[in-house]
C-alpha positions in Angstrom: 25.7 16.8 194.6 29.0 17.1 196.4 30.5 17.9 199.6 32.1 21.3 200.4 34.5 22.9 198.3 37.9 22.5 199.8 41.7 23.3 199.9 42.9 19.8 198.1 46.1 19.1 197.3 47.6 21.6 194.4 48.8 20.3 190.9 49.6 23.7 189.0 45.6 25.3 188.5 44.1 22.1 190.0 43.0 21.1 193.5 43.6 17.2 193.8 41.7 14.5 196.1 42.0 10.9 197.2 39.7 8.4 196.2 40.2 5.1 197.4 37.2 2.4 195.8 36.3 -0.6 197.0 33.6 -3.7 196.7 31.8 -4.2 199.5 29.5 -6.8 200.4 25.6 -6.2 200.7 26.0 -7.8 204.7 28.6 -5.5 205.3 26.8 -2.4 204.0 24.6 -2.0 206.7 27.0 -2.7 210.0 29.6 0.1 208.3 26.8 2.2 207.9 25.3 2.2 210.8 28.9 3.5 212.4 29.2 5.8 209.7 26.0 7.6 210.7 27.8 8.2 214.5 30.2 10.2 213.1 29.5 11.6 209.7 26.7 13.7 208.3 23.8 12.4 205.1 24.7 14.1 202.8 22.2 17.3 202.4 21.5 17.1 198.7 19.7 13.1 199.9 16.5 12.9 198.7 15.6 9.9 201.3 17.7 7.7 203.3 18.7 5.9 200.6 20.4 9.1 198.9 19.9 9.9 195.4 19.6 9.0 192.3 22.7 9.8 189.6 22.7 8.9 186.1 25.9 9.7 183.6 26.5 9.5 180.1 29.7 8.5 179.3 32.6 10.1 175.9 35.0 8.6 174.5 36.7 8.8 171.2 36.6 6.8 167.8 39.8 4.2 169.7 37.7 4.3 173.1 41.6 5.7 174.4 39.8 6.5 177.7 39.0 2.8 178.4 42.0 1.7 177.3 43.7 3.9 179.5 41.8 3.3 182.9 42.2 -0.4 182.0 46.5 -0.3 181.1 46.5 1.6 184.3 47.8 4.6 182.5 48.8 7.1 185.6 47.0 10.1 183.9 44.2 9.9 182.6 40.9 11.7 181.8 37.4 10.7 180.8 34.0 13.3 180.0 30.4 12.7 180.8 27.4 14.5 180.7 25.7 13.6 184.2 22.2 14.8 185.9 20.4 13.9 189.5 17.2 12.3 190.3 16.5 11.8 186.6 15.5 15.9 186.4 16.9 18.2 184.3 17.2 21.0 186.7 21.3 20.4 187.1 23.0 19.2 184.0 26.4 19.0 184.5 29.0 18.3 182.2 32.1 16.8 184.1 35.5 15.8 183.3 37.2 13.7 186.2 41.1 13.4 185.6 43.4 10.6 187.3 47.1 11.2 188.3 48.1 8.3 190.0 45.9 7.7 193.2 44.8 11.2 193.2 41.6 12.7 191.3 40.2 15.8 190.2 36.6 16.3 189.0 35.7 19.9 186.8 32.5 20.8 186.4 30.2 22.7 183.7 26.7 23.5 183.9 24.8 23.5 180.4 21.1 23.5 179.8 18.6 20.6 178.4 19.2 23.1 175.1 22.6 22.8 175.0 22.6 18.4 175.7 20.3 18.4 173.1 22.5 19.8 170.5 25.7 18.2 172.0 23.8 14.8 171.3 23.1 15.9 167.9 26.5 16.1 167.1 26.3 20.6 167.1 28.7 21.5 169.5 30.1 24.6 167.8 28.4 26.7 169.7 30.5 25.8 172.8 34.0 27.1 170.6 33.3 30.5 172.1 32.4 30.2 175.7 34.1 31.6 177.9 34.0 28.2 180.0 37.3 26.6 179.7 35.7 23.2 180.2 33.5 23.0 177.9 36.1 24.8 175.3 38.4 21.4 175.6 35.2 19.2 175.4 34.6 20.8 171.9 37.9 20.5 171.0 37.8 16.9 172.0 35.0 16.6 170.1 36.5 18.1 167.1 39.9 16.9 167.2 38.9 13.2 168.8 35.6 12.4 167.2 34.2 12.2 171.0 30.5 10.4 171.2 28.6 9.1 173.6 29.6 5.9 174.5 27.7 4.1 177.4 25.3 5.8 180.0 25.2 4.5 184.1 22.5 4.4 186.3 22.8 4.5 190.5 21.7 5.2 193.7 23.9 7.5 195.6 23.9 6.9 199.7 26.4 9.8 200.5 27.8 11.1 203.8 30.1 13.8 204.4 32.4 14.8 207.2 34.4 18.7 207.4 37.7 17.3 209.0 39.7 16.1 205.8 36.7 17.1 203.8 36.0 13.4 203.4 33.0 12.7 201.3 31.9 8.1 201.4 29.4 7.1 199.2 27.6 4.0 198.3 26.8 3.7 195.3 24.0 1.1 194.6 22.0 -0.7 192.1 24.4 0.2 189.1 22.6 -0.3 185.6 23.2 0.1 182.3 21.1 0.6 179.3 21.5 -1.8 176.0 20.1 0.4 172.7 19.4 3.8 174.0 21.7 7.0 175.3 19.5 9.7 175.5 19.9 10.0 179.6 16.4 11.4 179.3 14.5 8.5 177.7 11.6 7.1 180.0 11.4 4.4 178.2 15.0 3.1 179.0 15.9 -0.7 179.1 18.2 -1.1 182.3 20.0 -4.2 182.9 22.5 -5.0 186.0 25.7 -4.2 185.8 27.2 -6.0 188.6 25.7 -9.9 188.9 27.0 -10.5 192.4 26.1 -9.1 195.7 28.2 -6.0 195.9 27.4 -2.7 195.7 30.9 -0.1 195.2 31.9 2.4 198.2 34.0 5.3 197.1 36.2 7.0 199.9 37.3 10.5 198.9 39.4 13.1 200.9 42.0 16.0 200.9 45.2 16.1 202.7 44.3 13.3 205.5 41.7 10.7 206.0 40.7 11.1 210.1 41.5 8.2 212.2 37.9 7.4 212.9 37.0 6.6 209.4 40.6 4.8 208.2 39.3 2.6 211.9 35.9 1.7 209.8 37.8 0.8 207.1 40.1 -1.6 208.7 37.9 -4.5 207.9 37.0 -3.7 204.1 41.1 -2.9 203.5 41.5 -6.3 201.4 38.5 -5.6 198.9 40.0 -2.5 197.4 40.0 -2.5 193.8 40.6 -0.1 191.1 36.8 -0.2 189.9 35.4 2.7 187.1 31.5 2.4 186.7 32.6 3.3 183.1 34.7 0.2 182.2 31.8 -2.0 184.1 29.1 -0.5 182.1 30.4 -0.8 178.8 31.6 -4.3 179.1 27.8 -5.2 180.9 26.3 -2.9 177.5 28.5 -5.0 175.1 27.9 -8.4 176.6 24.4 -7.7 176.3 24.4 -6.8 173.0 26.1 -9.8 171.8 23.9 -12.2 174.0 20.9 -10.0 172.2 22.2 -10.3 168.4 22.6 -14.4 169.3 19.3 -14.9 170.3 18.3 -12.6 167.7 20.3 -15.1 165.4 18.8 -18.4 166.2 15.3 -17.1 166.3 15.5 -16.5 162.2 18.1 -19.4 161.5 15.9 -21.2 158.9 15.1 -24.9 159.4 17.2 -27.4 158.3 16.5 -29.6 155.1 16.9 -32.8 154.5 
C-alpha cells in the first residue's frame, strides 16, 4: 500500500523521503481534493473512493523511549509496528519507520499470520536466524529492550499518488483506537475516537522536490502543519480511556455511606 519505489535521498544504505503532516479541516477536505483528483492519480491499491482501510500495532519498550522521543522532538528516532490492510491477513507487514530530522524512511518485512501469532506470544526466536535484516533488529529489540505491543490504530486511507517527485498525499480518516484488546485481528474490538474535533490528518510525502502544482494546493493549509504521530495520539486517547473506565468502574462499587 504504497506508491512507487523511488530514488530518495541517500543516508549511507538508506533512501530518505519528506513527509510534511498537517490537520486539516473536514470543509477543506473535500475542495483540496477535488483539485487533487485534476492532477494526481487514486492510489491503485483503493479499495473504493474512500481508499482503504489500515490498521497498526504499535512497540515500544519497558520506558516507552519511542514516545518519549517523538514527543522531546529527538532528531532521530525510530518506532516498529506490525501493520495489515483491509483488516485481512493476506499482507502482514512488519515496519520500522525511522526519523532524521524532517526526513523519513519506512523498511518493510513481510511475516505470516504464523509468525504474528508467535511474535504476540512473546516467541520471537525464531526470527534470530533470518536472513531478513529487519526483522533480525526487531528481535534484538525485543530481546535487548523488552519490546511489547503498546497501542494498535485504526484508519481509513484516501491515497493519491503522482510520478514527478514521487509524491505520495494521503488522508487519513476516522483514526480509532482500541481500549483492552491488541490482537489486530480481534472482531470483537472496542474502537473509540481518537481525535474529538473535526479533523482528519493529511500526510504529504516526496523525494528530492515537491512539484509546484501540489506546494500551490497547499498554500492555504501551510499554517496547520504540525508534527502529528497517530502513535503518540493513540496512546494518550487508549490511556485517557482507561482511566475514565477504571473511575466509573470506581464509583459504581463505592459502597454506601453510613451514618
Amino acid at each position: 500500500m504504497k506508491g512507487r519505489k523511488g530514488t530518495g535521498i541517500p543516508n549511507g544504505n538508506k533512501r530518505l523521503r519528506h513527509e510534511l503532516k498537517y490537520y486539516l479541516r473536514l470543509n477543506d477536505y473535500e475542495p483540496l481534493r477535488q483539485k487533487l483528483l485534476l492532477v494526481t492519480e487514486l492510489d491503485p491499491y483503493s479499495v473504493d473512493e474512500e481508499g482503504y482501510h489500515i490498521r497498526s500495532l504499535y512497540f515500544d519498550d519497558l520506558h516507552d523511549t519511542a514516545l518519549h522521543e517523538k514527543n522531546y522532538g529527538v532528531f532521530k528516532r525510530r518506532k516498529y509496528r506490525i501493520r495489515i490492510y483491509n483488516k485481512s491477513d493476506a499482507a502482514i507487514k512488519l515496519e520500522r519507520k525511522s526519523k532524521f530530522g524532517g526526513y523519513i524512511c519506512k523498511e518493510a518485512a513481510s511475516i505470516t499470520r504464523a509468525d504474528y501469532e508467535s511474535i504476540m506470544a512473546g516467541q520471537v526466536d525464531f526470527l534470530q536466524e533470518t536472513p531478513n535484516s529487519l526483522l533480525r533488529d526487531f528481535y534484538y529489540e525485543c530481546k535487548n529492550h523488552l519490546f511489547m505491543p503498546r497501542v494498535m490504530t485504526d484508519n481509513v486511507r484516501e491515497a493519491y499518488v503522482m510520478e514527478p517527485g514521487n509524491v505520495r498525499v494521503t488522508f487519513d480518516k476516522q483514526l480509532m483506537t482500541t481500549v483492552h484488546s491488541l490482537d489486530i485481528f480481534d472482531e470483537q474490538l472496542m474502537m473509540v475516537n481518537a481525535i474529538h474535533q473535526p479533523l482528519m490528518i493529511m500526510e504529504v510525502k516526496f523525494e528530492q522536490f515537491l512539484p509546484f502544482n501540489i506546494r500551490y494546493l497547499l498554500q492555504h493549509v501551510s499554517n496547520q502543519r504540525s508534527a502529528i504521530s497517530k502513535y503518540a495520539i493513540c496512546r494518550e486517547e487508549s490511556k485517557n480511556t482507561m482511566i475514565s473506565s477504571a473511575r466509573r468502574s470506581s464509583a459504581t462499587t463505592k459502597p454506601p455511606a453510613t451514618g
